[in-house]
Each structure stands twice: as C-alpha cells, then as structure tokens.
N, C-alpha and C positions, 0 to 999 in steps of 0.2 A: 570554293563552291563544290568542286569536285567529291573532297573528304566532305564536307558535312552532307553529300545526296548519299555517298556510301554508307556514312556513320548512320543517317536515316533507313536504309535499305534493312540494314546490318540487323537494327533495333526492330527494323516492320517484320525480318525474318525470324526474328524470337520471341516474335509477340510483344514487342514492349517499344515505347514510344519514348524514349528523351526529351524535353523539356527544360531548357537553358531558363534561369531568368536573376536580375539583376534588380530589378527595386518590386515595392509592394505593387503598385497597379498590373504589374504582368506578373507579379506570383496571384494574386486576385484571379487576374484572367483565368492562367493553367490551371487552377482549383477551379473554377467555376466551367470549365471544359474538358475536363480530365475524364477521361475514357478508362476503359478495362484497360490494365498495363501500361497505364503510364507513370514513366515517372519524371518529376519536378526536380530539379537542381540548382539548389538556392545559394548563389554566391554570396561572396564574405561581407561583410558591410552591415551598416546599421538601418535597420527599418523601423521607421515611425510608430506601424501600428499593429494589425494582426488578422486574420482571415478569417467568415464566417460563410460558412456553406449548408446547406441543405438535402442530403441525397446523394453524397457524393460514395460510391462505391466501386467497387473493384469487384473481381471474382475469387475462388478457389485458386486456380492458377496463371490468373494475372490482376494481383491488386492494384492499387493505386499507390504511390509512394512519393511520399514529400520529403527531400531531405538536403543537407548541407553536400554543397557542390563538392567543397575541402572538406574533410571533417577534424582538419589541424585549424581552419580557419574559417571557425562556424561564425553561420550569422545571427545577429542581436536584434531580438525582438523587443519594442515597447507595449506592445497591446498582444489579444489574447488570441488565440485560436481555437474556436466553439463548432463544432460538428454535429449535427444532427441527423438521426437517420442513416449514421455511415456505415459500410462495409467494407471487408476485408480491404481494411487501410493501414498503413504504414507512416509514420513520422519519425525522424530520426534526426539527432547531432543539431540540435537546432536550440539559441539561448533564448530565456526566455525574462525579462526583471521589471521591476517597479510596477506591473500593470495592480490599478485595483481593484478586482475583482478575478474569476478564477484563469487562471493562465492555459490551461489546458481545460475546454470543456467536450466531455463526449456524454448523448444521449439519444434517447429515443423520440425526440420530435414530440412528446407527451402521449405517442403511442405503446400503451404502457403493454400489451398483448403482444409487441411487434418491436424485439430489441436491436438496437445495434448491434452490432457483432463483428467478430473477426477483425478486433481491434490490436495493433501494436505501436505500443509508443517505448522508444528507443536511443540510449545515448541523450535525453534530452536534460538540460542545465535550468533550473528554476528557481531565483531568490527573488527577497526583497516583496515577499506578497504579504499587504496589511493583513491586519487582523479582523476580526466580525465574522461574514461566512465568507468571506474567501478561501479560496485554492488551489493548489499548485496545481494539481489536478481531481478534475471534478467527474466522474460517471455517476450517470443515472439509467438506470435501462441496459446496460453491455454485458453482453455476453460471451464468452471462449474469445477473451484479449489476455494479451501481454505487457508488462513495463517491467525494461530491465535494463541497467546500468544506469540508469536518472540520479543524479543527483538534485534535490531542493533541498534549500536551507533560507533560514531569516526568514521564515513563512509563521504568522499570527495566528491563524484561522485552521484550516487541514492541510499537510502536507499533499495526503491523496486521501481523496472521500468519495467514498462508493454508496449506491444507497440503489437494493434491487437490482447489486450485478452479479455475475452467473460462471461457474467456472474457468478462474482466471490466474493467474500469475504474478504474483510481483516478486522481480528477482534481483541480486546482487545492487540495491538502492541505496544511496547514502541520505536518511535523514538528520540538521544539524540545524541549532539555533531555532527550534520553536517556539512557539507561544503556547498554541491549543493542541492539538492531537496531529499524531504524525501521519497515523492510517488509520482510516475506521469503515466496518464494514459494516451495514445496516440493513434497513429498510427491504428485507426478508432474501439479502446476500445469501450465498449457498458456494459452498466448493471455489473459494479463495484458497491459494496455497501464497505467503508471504516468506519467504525464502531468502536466505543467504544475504540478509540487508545489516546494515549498520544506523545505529539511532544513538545520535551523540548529543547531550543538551538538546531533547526533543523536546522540552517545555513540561507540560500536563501529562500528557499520556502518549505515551509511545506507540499501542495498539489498541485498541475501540473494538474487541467482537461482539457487535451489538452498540446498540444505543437506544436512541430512543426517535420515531419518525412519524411526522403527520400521517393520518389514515390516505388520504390520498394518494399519497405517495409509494405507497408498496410497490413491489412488482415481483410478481405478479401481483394484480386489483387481490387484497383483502378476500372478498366474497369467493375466489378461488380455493381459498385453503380453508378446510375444515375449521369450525370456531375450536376451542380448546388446544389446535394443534400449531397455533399461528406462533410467531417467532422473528426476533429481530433480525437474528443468522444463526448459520447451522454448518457446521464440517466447515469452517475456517481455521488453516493450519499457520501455524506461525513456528518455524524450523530453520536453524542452522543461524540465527540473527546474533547479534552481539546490542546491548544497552548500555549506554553510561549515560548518568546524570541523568536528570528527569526527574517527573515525581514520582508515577509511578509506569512500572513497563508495558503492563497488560489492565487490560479491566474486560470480566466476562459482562456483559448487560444483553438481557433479555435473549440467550440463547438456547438452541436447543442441541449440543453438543458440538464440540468444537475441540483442538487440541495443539497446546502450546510444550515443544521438546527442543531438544536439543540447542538451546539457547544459553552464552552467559551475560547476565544482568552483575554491574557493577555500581555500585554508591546509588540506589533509589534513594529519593530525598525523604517519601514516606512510605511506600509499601511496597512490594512485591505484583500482588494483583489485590486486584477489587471484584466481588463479586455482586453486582447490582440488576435490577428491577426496573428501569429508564421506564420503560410504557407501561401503563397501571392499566390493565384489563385484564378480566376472566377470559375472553377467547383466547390468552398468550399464555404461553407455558410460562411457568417458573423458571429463571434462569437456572439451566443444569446441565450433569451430564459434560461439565467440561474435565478437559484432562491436561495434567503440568509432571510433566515426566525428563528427567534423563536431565536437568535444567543446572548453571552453578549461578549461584545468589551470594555478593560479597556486597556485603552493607556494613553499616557503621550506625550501633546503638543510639545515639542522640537522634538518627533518620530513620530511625524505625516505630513505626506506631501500630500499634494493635497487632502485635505480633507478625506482623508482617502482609496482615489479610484483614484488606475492607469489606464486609457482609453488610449490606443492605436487607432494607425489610424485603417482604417476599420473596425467596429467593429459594431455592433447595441446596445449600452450600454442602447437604451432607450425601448429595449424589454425583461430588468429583472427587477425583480422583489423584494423588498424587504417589508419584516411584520415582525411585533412584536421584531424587536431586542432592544435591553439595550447595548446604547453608555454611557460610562463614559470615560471621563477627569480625571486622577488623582488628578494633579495640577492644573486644572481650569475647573470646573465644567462647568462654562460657554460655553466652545470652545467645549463642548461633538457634540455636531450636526454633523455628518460630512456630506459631500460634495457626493450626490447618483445621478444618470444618471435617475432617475425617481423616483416619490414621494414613496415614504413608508406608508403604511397603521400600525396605532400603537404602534411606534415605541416609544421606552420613551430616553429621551437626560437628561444627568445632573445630574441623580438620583445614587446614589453610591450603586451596588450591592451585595455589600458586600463578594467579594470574597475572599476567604484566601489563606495565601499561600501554600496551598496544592492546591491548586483551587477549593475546593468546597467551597458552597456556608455558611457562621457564620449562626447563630440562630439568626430567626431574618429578613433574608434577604427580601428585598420586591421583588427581580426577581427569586420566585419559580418557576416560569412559563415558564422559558427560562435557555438559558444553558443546558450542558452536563450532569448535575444532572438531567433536565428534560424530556429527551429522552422518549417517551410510552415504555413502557414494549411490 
C-alpha cells in the first residue's frame, strides 16, 4: 500500500497518472476517464474485443497514452480500436488480428473543419484484416500524427488509409502479404512524409498518392479550395523505402505535386508507377508535377508492361519529372530503358546494381548513390 501511494505521488509530481489494467472492462473504463497525462498499462493476455471513445485527449505536454504494460509481452487484441475527436494521444506495442473491419480507427467525429490531431501510433502489430474496405489503419480528419515501427501484414483492403490527413509521418513500417494497397493518401492529404518503410508482397499497390474520393468526404469541405486548384494530395514524399513483389510500387492519381526518391523497387510484377486520373472533374488538376528521382528499379522483362509507366487519360505525364534513377533488366540488360512521359536527366539503363536479397546493396555496388541505402541522414 505503501509503494503503490509513493509510485502515485511520484506520477501526480510529474504530471502523469499511472493506470494498471488487466482485462477489457477496466481498459474501457481508463479510456473512458483518461485525463491530461495519463497513462494506461495494458498487461499481457488475450482480450476479446476493442475500445471506442469519443473525445478522448490529452495536451501538448501531458498526453494520454495507452500502451503494453511489457512490451516483450504485449497484449492481443480481437476487436478494433476507433477514436474519434482525439488528441495529443499515444498508442503503443499493442497486437492487434482477425478483426473485420478497420483495426485502428482515428477520425474527426465528422467534423470535417475541426481535425484530430497530435496523433501517435507506435510499435503496434496488425494481421489477418479481410478484405473490401478494411484497415489496419484507418484516418480521416488527422492532423500532425505519427506511425512508426508498426508492422501489418495479411491485410486485404489498406494496410494504412488516410483520406483528408495533414502533416504526418509514417516511419520505419513493415508492410507484407497484401491484397489491395498498402498506403494511400487521398481525399485532399497534403504533407505526408512516408519514410524508411519496407513493402514486401504488398499485393496491388504499394503507395496510392492520390486516389479517387467521394465529394463528401474531403478535408477540408471541397467549397474551401478554389475549383480548378482542388486535388486528391499534394507534397506526399515517399523516401528511403525498399519494395519487393507487388504489382506495382507507386501510382501518382489526381495529384498536385508529390515526390518519390531514394527508394529501391525490386521484381514489380507490372510497372514501375502508374500515372492516373481517379476523380473525373474540371475543378481537379490534372494529375502532375510529381517527381521520381535518385530511385533503383530491378525488374525482370516478362513483368514489365508499357515500359514501365501506366498513363491514364487525363493526366499531364509530361510535367514530371525524372533524375538519377538505376533501371536494370534482370534477364536482359538490354530492355533496362523503360518507357518515361519526359526525358530523364542522368539516368543509368543496363548497368546491374547489385542488389541482394535482403535488398541492400553487395560490396562493390556501383549505385551507392541511389536507392534506399542512400537516403541523407
């Protein structure tokens, strides 16, 4: 009794409230009481189902945090964890499987003027999510969050799908075993940085900048953005990633500048990227203005179609941009060139950069200059 009034003192003296709990009814409760600075410590074990909250926030410096008591001996979720309205919240080492529908949901309550924010989700483990529109994780409305070190894999639907989120991070992620797309940013995303991630057998498409999204759904409301200047996403960076298998890595759809570098893409099953047109309207730009720089592309001729580049109608394919990537041909050096909507400044075709199969690059390699191994610090 003693230690735990101390260990309480201790946490009241630094702002921050402890919160022990062992089955779902009292992780329920702590979420649905959680004050500025508290944080939840969810022991090891198996739980039923999953938490839905309302309004649960934290401050600048003292958030809310929900996380594994152990983090050698995290705990297993059946059902899903859906957030609405949250702030500067924290989730962390927590497993998440089988649930059918999105396993992580964060959004704005359908106040589309008024986002979530100060979102980090952290260490967290996600399989085993069907297919249709599920998701490992799902944002709509969030603003200046994080997710990093997350592993999902066996996921049908999106790995993580964003739609109208705002300055955000996704860093060091393993996506594996997909169906449909692994990340995609939409629904008038702006300033995603997608970072230092690995996409192994992600299914369809490894990255979505852009897509295509009901008028409803923007965020900001449509009526906000000048008509002719509106846009599915814009300044979405996809840097430092590594791709194997898949169909294809990237597809730009309905953007307005975006920019994919330092990445190596190995064995696309059919292209490189896709440059596409998702939402058919005049008040949307032309997909454009994206940039594929500094990138190594090792494919194999039988998986290569159209040169390596899907061009959809509408589109302005001749206002991106490509430099310095490293195309190889596995089986014919020769056929390395592929097929770009505009010339390439320095590009090398043919030359075998020596990737391994972990994908970085043997000893030795002449493309230290490019690829995911050469990211700036």
């Amino acid at each position: 009794m003693m230690l735990a009034l101390l260990t309480a003192l201790a946490s009241t003296a630094f702002g921050r409230q402890d919160v022990r709990v062992g089955d779902l009814g009292s992780l329920r409760a702590a979420v649905a009481h959680a004050t500025p600075g508290t944080r939840i410590l969810v022991a090891p074990g198996d739980y039923g189902g999953g938490v839905y909250s309302v309004g649960i926030a934290g401050t600048p410096d003292k958030p809310i945090v929900i996380e594994a008591a152990d983090s050698h001996r995290r705990p297993r979720f059946a059902g899903a964890f859906q957030f609405q309205a949250a702030a500067w919240l924290e989730v962390r080492n927590l497993d998440i499987a089988g649930f059918a529908g999105n396993a992580i949901g964060i959004d704005d309550s359908g106040i589309r003027e008024k986002p979530a924010n100060h979102v980090t989700l952290e260490g967290l483990r996600i399989s085993d999510i069907p297919g249709g529109g599920s998701s490992g994780i799902k944002m709509a409305g969030v603003d200046d969050f994080r997710v990093e070190n997350c592993t999902i894999e066996q996921f049908g639907g999106c790995g993580i799908d964003m739609v109208g989120c705002h300055h955000g991070v996704i860093e060091k992620c393993r996506f594996e075993k997909g169906g449909g797309v692994a990340v995609q940013a939409k629904g008038a995303s702006l300033d995603v940085v997608i970072r230092l991630c690995a996409f192994a057998d992600y299914g369809a498409n490894g990255v979505n900048l852009g897509q295509s999204t009901g008028i409803p759904f923007f965020r900001p409301p449509l009526e906000k953005t000048p008509a002719g200047s509106r846009y599915e996403a814009k300044d979405i960076i996809v840097e430092g990633c590594t791709f194997k298998g898949g169909d294809v890595p990237f597809a730009f759809a309905g953007i307005d500048g975006s920019v994919v570098r330092f990445n190596t893409i190995v064995d696309p099953a059919k292209w490189a990227m896709r440059i596409l047109q998702e939402t058919a309207s005049p008040d949307f730009v032309l997909c454009r203005n994206g940039r594929f720089e500094d990138n190594i592309v090792v494919f194999r001729s039988d998986h290569w179609f159209e040169g390596g580049v899907n061009i959809g109608p509408k589109t302005a394919p001749e206002t991106f941009h490509f430099a310095r990537n490293w195309w190889y041909c596995t089986d014919n050096p020769e056929r390395s060139t592929p097929s770009l909507p505009s010339p390439e400044s320095d590009g090398v075709y043919g030359r075998d950069p020596m990737v391994g199969d972990d994908l970085s690059l043997r000893a030795g390699s002449p493309a230290r200059k490019a690829g995911a191994q050469a990211l700036p610090k």
